[in-house]
C-alpha positions as CSV (number, residue, x, y, z in Angstrom):
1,X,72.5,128.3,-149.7
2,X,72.5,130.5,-152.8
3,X,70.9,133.4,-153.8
4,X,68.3,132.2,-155.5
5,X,67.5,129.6,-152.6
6,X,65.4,132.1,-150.6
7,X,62.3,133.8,-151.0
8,X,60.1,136.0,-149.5
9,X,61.3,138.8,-147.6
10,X,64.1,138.5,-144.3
11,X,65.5,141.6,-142.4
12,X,69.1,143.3,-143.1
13,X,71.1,145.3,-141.3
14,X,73.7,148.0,-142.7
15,X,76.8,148.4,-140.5
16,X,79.2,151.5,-140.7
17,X,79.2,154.0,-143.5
18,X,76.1,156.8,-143.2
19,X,73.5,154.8,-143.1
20,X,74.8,152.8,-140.2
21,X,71.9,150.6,-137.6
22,X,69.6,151.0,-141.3
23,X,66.8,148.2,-140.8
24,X,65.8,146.9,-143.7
25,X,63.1,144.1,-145.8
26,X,65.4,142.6,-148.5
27,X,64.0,140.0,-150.7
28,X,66.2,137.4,-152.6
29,X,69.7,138.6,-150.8
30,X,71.0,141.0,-152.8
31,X,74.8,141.1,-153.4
32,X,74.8,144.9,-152.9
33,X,72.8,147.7,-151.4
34,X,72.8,151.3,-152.9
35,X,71.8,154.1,-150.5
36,X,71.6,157.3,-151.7
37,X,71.6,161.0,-149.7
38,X,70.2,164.3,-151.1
39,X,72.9,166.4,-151.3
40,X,72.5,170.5,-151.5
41,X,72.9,172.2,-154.7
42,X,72.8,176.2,-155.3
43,X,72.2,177.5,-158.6
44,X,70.6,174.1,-160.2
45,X,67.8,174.7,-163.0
46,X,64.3,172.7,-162.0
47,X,64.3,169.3,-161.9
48,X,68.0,168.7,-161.5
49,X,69.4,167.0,-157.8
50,X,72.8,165.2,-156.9
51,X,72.3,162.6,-154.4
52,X,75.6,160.6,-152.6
53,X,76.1,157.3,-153.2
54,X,77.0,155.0,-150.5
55,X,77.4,151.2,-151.4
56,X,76.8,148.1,-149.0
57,X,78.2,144.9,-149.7
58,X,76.5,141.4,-148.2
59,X,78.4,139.9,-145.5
60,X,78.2,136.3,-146.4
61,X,79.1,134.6,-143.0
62,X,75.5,135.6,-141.9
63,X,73.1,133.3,-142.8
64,X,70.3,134.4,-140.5
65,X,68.3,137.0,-140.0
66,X,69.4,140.0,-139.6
67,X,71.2,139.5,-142.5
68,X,74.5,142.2,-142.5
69,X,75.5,144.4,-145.1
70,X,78.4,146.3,-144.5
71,X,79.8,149.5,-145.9
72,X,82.2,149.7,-148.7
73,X,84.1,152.6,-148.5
74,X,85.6,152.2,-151.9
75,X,82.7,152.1,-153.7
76,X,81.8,153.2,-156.1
């Protein structure tokens, strides 16, 4: 099955990293999902943030729901 097989929406599950147990909607199976954490800032003018990026990769021996992304540590 490829990616552009499926449609509609299946449940995903991100293993290790911050986000670890996450639940999730995907639709289409992406390759990679992005989280992103708030991260505190002193001294910022309005209107500027700096978030963390954590990056999940698709674990393509799953083929059923839940589908598993799991955390890449190297990235990005």
């Amino acid at each position: 099955m490829t990616t552009t097989d499926v449609t509609g929406w299946e449940t995903a599950v991100l293993d290790g990293g911050p986000a670890s147990g996450l639940r999730m909607k995907v639709s289409g199976r992406p390759r990679v999902i992005q989280v992103t954490c708030p991260c505190r800032i002193e001294g910022a003018p309005p209107g500027v943030r700096a978030d963390a990026v954590h990056v999940y990769r698709r674990d393509y021996g799953v083929t059923e729901e839940p589908l598993r992304y799991g955390f890449d540590i190297a990235s990005p």
